[in-house]
C-alpha positions in Angstrom: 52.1 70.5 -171.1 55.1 69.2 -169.0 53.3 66.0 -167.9 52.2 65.5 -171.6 56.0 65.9 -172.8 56.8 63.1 -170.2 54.3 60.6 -170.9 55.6 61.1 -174.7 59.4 60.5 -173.8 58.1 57.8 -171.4 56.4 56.1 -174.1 59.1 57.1 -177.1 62.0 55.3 -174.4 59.4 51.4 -173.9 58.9 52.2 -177.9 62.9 52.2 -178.4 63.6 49.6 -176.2 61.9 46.5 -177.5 63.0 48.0 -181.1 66.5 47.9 -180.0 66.9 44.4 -179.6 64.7 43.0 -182.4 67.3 44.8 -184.5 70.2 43.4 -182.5 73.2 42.8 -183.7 72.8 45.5 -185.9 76.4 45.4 -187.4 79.8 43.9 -186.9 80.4 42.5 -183.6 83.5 42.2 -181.9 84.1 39.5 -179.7 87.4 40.5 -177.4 89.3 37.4 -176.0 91.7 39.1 -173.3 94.2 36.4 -173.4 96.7 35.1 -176.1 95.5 32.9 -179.0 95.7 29.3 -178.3 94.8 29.2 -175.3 91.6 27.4 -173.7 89.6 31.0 -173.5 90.8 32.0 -176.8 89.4 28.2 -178.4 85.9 28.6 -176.6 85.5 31.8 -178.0 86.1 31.2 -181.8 83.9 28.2 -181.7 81.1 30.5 -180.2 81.8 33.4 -182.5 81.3 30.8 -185.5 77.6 30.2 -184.3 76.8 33.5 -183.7 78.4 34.3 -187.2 75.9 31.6 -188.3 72.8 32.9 -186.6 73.1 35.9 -186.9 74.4 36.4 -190.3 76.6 39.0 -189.2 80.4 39.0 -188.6 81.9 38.4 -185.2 85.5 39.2 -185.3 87.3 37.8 -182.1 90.0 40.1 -181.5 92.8 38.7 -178.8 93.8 42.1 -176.2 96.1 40.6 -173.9 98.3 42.2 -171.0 97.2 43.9 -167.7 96.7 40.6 -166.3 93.8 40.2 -168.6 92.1 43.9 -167.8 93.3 45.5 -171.1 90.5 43.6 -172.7 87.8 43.8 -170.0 88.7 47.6 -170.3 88.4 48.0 -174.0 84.7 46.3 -173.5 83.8 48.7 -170.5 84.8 51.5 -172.6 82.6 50.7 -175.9 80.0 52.3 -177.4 76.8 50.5 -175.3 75.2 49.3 -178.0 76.0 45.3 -177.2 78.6 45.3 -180.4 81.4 44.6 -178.2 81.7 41.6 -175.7 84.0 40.3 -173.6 84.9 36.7 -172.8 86.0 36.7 -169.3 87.3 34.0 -166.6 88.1 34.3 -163.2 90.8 36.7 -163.8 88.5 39.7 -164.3 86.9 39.2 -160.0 90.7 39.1 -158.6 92.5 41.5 -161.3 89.9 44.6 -160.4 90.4 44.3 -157.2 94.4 43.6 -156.6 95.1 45.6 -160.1 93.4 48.9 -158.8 95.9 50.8 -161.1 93.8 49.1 -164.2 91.0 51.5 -163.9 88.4 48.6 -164.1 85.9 48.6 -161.1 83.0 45.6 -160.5 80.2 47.6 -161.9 81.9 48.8 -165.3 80.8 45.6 -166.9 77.4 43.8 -166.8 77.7 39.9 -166.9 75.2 38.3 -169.3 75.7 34.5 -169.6 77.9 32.3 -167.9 79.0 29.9 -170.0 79.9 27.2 -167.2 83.3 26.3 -165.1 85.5 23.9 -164.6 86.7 22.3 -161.7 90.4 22.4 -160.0 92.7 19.3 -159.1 95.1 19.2 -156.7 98.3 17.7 -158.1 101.7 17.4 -156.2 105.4 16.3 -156.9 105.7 12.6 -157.5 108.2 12.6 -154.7 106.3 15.2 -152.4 105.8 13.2 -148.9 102.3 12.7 -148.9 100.0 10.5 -150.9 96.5 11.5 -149.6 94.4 14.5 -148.9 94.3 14.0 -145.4 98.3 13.9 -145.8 98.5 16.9 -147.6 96.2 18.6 -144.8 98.7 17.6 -142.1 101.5 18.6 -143.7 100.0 22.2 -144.2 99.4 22.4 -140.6 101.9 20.9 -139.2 104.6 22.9 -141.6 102.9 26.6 -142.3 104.2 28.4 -144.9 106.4 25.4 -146.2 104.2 23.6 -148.8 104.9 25.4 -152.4 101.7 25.9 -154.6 102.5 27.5 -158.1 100.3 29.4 -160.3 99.6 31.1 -163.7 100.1 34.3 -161.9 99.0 36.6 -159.1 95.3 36.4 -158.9 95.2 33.4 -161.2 92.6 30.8 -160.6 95.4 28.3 -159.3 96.5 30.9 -156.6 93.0 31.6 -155.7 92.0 28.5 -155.2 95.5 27.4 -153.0 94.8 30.5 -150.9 91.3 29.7 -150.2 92.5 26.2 -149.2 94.6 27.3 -146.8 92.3 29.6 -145.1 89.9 27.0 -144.4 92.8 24.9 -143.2 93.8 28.2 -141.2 96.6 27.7 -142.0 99.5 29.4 -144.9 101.2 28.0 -148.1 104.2 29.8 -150.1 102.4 30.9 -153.0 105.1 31.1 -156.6 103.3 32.4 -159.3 104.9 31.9 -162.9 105.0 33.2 -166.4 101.8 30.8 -167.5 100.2 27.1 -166.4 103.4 25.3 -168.6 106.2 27.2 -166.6 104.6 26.4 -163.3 103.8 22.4 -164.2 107.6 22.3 -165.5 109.1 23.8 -162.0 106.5 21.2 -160.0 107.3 17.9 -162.7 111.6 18.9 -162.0 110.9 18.7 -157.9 111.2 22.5 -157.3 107.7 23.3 -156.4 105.2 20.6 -154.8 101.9 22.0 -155.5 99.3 23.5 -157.8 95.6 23.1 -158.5 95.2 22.5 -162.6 91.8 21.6 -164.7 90.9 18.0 -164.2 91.6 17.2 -168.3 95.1 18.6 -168.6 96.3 18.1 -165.2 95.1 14.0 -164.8 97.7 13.9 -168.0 100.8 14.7 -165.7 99.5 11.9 -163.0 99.1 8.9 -165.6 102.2 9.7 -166.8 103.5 9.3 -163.2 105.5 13.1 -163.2 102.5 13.8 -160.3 100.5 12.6 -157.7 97.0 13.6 -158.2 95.3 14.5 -154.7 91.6 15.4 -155.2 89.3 16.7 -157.2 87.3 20.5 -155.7 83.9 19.9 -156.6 80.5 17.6 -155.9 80.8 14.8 -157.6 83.6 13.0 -159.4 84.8 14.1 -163.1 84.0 11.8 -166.0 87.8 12.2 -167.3 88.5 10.6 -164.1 86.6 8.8 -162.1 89.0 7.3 -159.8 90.1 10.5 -158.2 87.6 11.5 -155.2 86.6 14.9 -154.4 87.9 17.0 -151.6 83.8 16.3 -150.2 83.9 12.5 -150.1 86.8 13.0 -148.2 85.8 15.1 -145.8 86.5 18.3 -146.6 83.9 20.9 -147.8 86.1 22.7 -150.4 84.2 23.1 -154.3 86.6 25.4 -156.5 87.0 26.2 -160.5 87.6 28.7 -162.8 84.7 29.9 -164.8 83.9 31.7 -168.2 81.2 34.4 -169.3 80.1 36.9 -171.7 80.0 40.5 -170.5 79.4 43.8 -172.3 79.9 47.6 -170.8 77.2 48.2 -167.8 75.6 51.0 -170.2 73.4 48.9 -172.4 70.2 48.9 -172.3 68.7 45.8 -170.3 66.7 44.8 -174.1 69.7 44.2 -175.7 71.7 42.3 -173.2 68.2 40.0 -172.9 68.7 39.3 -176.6 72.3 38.8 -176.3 71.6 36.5 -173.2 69.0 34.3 -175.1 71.2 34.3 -178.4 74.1 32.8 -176.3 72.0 30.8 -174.1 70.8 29.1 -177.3 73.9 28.5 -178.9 75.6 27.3 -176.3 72.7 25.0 -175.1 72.7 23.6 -178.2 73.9 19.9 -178.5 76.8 21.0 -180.8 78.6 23.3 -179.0 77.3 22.1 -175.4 79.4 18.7 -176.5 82.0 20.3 -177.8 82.8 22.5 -174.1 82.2 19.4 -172.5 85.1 18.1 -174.1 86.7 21.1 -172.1 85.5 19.4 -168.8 83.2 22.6 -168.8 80.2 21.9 -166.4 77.3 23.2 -168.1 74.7 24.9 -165.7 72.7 27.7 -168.1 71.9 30.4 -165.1 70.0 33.3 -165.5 71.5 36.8 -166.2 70.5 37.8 -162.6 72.1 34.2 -161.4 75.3 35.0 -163.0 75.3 38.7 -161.4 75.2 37.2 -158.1 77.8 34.3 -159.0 79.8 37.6 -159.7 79.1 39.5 -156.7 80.0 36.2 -154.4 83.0 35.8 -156.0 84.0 39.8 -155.7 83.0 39.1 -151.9 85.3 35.9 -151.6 88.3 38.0 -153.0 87.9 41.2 -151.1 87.7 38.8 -148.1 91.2 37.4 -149.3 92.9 40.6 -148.9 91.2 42.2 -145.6 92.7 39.1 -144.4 96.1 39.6 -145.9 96.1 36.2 -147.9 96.3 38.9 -151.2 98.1 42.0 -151.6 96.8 44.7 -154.0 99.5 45.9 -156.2 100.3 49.7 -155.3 
């Protein structure tokens, strides 16, 4: 009778599953931004709730939970109900904030990446006056000055102090990392002459080098960026250094694999779609459509790269 009573619960749980995300969404969905409004996470994420509205014929109310260093909102998602009604738009904060914010309560496995919506790529900008006009300049003067070359940053963990502390470990060397109140404090500091670095989007940071109040360096990625072409990469010039903060969808690791499928090829459609694909583009958002499981592992690297960071001191977890 006990083997009977299995197979039926067997059969009762592949029976719910499949039903489950044909009815998915089945209400309301919240869409959690973890940032302020304005800013470039916050934009991305209206203009995807608005075709998800539109497919789905259901509202998607974006709902901006900022502080923590962006964690209050990632933990609001891992604490919903698991029933895919709840996502969170994260960046590159969420990899270094639950590991150097241990105080958050957020750990690597309470969330379950579903699509990666693409990244863009970092530029090295310095002071017009800084003394060095090249990469191969800048290198020198890491090495030959540790610890002297300023980089600023959005913060501690930020994507601009990741990426300056990853360039100086391959350099194996140090920089003096300042981290500010937001990307506009920092650029302000590094356009008056008191800091000399920092690694910005291509789109918004090529606007301080035009307008001669920086010196752009080189660009950390492949290939050169259409918004500007005549800045080389960090590759053609010899050094093997391909960095960028990134955005994704994730909803709390307790829902069932059907529904995060369906949310995976909802998004995957919408944002694949010409519309909205040239509209992040716009963003200088490279557009790469992985796999669920392809964005897991992009998540696990990352996790790696940052726990790597602060066995070797370059980050401090906050006590």
């Amino acid at each position: 009778m006990f083997k009977h009573a299995f197979g039926a619960l067997v059969a009762l749980g592949l029976s719910i599953a499949p039903a489950l995300a044909e009815t998915y969404p089945k209400g309301p969905v919240t869409l959690v931004i973890p940032y302020s409004a304005g800013g470039l996470t916050d934009i991305v994420g209206r203009v995807v709730a608005q075709e998800l509205h539109e497919k789905w014929g259901q509202p998607v109310v974006v709902e901006n939970v900022t502080g923590g260093g962006s964690l209050n909102g990632a933990v609001k998602v891992a604490k919903s109900d698991p029933d895919g009604q709840t996502i969170l738009l994260g960046s590159y904060g969420l990899i270094t904030g639950q590991i150097m914010l241990p105080q958050s309560g957020l750990k690597p496995d309470d969330l379950a990446p579903v699509y990666k919506i693409g990244r863009t790529n970092s530029l090295l900008l310095v002071r017009k006056d800084f003394p060095a006009d090249t990469l191969e300049e800048v290198i020198a003067y890491i090495r030959d000055n540790p610890g002297d070359m300023t980089f600023a940053s959005s913060g501690i963990g930020s994507s601009p102090h990741i990426a300056a502390e990853v360039f100086a470990g391959q350099l194996n060397s140090e920089i003096l990392h300042i981290p500010f109140q937001g990307t506009s404090q920092a650029m302000t500091e590094i356009v008056a002459g008191r800091v000399d670095a920092i690694f910005d989007g291509v789109t918004p940071g090529m606007q301080y080098a035009r307008d001669g109040s920086m010196k752009a360096i080189a660009i950390a990625a492949t290939e050169r960026h259409p918004s500007a072409p005549e800045v080389a990469t960090f590759n053609e010039l010899g050094t093997d250094f391909v960095f960028g903060p990134f955005w994704g969808f994730f909803v709390t690791s307790a829902t069932p694999e059907p529904v995060q499928q369906a949310l995976y090829n909802d998004l995957q459609e919408v944002i694949m779609s010409d519309k909205i694909r040239a509209k992040l583009e716009e963003y200088s958002f490279a557009m790469r459509n992985p796999s669920q499981q392809e964005f897991r592992d992009f998540m696990a690297a990352g996790t790696k790269e940052i726990e790597d960071l602060v066995a070797s001191g370059r980050l401090v977890v906050s006590k």
